[in-house]
C-alpha positions, 0 to 999 in steps of 0.5 A: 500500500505503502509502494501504491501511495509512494507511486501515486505521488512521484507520478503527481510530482512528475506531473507537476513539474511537466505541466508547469515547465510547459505553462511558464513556457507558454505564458511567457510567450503569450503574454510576454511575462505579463498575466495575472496571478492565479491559484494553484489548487492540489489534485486531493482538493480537485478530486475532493471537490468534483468526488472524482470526476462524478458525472452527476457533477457535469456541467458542459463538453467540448472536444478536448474537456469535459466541466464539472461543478465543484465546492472547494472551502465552501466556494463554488467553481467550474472546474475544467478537466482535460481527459487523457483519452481525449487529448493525448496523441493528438498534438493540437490536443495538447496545444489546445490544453495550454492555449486554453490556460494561457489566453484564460489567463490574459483575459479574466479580469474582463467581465464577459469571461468566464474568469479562471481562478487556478489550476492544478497541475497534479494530473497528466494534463492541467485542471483548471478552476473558473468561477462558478456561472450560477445559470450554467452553460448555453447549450445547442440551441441557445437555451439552457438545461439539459434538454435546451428546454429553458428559454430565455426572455428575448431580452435576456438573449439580446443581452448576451448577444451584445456581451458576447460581441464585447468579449469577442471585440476584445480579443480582436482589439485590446493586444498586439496580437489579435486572437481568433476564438474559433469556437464561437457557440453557445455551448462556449457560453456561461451566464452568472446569477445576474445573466451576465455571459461568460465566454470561455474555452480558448482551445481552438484560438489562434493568436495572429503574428504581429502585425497580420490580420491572417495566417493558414491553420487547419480547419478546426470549429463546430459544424455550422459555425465554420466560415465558409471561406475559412473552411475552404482555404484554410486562412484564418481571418477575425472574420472567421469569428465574426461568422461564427458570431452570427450563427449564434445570433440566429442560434439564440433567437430561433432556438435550433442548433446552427445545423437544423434537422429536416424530416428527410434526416438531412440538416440545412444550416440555420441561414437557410433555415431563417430565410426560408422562414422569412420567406414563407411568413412562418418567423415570427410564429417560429419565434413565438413558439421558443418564448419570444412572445407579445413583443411590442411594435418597437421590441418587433423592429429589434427583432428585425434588426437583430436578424439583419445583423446576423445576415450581415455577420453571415455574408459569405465574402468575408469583405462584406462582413462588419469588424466585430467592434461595429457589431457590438456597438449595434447591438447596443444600440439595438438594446437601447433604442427603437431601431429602423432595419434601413439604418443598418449600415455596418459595411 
């Protein structure tokens, strides 16, 4: 037992020492030595806190991770653990893990993160602790619970649209080096007690060279959200966010997931899915049914609006699609005022 106990802790030390040499590596390169402090919590706490990896715990997932709920000295947290199945011998796996931290850590004090906390670097690959989100995660059509079932008050949803837009802005604005989300959905997408949205999950971003506006990668994101020019010439643009965004605009006001099923077992993307409604007069219906419902005369025009903007956000030729800053400054405006379709004028 003695052997067993001594084992387990020289592979936790090696681990420890492993994980840290690689995120000292990468932050410094990151951040330029520039990051803020965050906790370094022990693999006994983590397990204590997620009663070793409980499933009941779940909380969301994603290709390379699977969240947990946690209570660590009677605080609540989110903690993200990277499964070895999932991540080892996949080389953009384990890049994923350490973006994930890295650029975590350089955006947590800006509100419309899910603000990382700690990790702990006692497991084969880092488990990271972010605060608790109250309300959960979105799911894969827009809604919350484990169904999608909940959905939210349509001015709930223009919120989190417009806090979202915030964040992603940032990422393209606020560093030398503008940083590509590439996962743009709402199972990326947190809420706290106040409904305030989080985004998270930076295991896909790419961060441009200095001074660029565009490198090739390999084509990685969800299906559905996939910029169609990125996806065919593998050049990643912040474009290639801005057409993401705008699929989970239309994701969180129609209330189906970016790739819409049809009686046939085919799926049509939810552009098509939203101008075929409009098209046949069945949208406004459409929206009623997933709790968009006795919006005013004014509330109607914010709709409209809003679904124009998710257009222009989609347009295929990326030249043709507003910089993430204008997209976040309309959407405010959208949720303060009463605004005309014609005033839309981004491009």
């Amino acid at each position: 037992m003695n052997l067993w106990r001594n084992k387990g802790k020289q592979r936790r030390k090696q681990w420890f020492l492993d994980n840290g040499s690689i995120f000292l590596k990468e932050l410094i390169a990151g951040c330029n030595g520039q990051t803020n402090p965050i906790r370094s919590f022990s693999s006994d706490q983590i397990l204590k806190a997620t009663n070793h990896f409980d499933p009941s715990l779940y909380v969301t997932e994603d290709l390379y991770y699977t969240c947990f709920k946690g209570t660590i000295e009677d605080r609540s947290y989110i903690i993200k653990r990277f499964p070895e199945e999932k991540v080892r011998g996949d080389g953009d796996g384990v890049r994923a893990v350490y973006n994930d931290i890295v650029i975590s850590a350089r955006v947590t004090n800006h509100t419309n993160f899910l603000k990382l906390l700690g990790c702990c670097l006692e497991f084969p690959f880092p488990v990271l602790v972010f605060e608790n989100a109250v309300n959960g995660a979105l799911g894969h059509q827009g809604g919350i619970g484990s169904k999608d079932r909940t959905f939210l008050p349509w001015d709930i949803r223009l919120k989190i649209a417009k806090e979202i837009a915030n964040a992603v802005t940032y990422l393209h604005t606020a560093f030398p080096r503008i940083i590509v989300h590439r996962n743009i959905t709402p199972m990326s997408v947190f809420l706290d007690e106040n409904w305030t949205a989080k985004l998270s999950d930076f295991s896909l971003s790419l961060t441009l060279p200095e001074g660029k506006s565009q490198m090739e990668d390999l084509v990685m994101g969800w299906p559905g959200y996939l910029d169609p020019s990125y996806f065919h010439t593998s050049i990643v643009t912040e474009y290639a966010d801005v057409y993401s965004f705008g699929i989970f605009m239309m994701v969180l006001l129609i209330g189906r997931p970016g790739k819409v099923p049809r009686s046939d077992v085919r799926f049509i993307d939810i552009r098509r899915y939203v101008r075929v409604l409009q098209e046949t007069g069945e949208f406004i219906e459409t929206i009623y049914q997933v709790g968009v419902r006795d919006i005013t005369v004014s509330e109607r025009m914010k709709v409209d609006a809003f679904v124009e903007l998710a257009f222009k956000c989609c347009e295929r030729s990326i030249e043709n699609r507003p910089k993430m800053i204008k997209v976040a400054k309309e959407l405010k405006r959208i949720e303060r005022s009463i605004v005309s379709t014609s005033s839309i004028g981004l491009v």
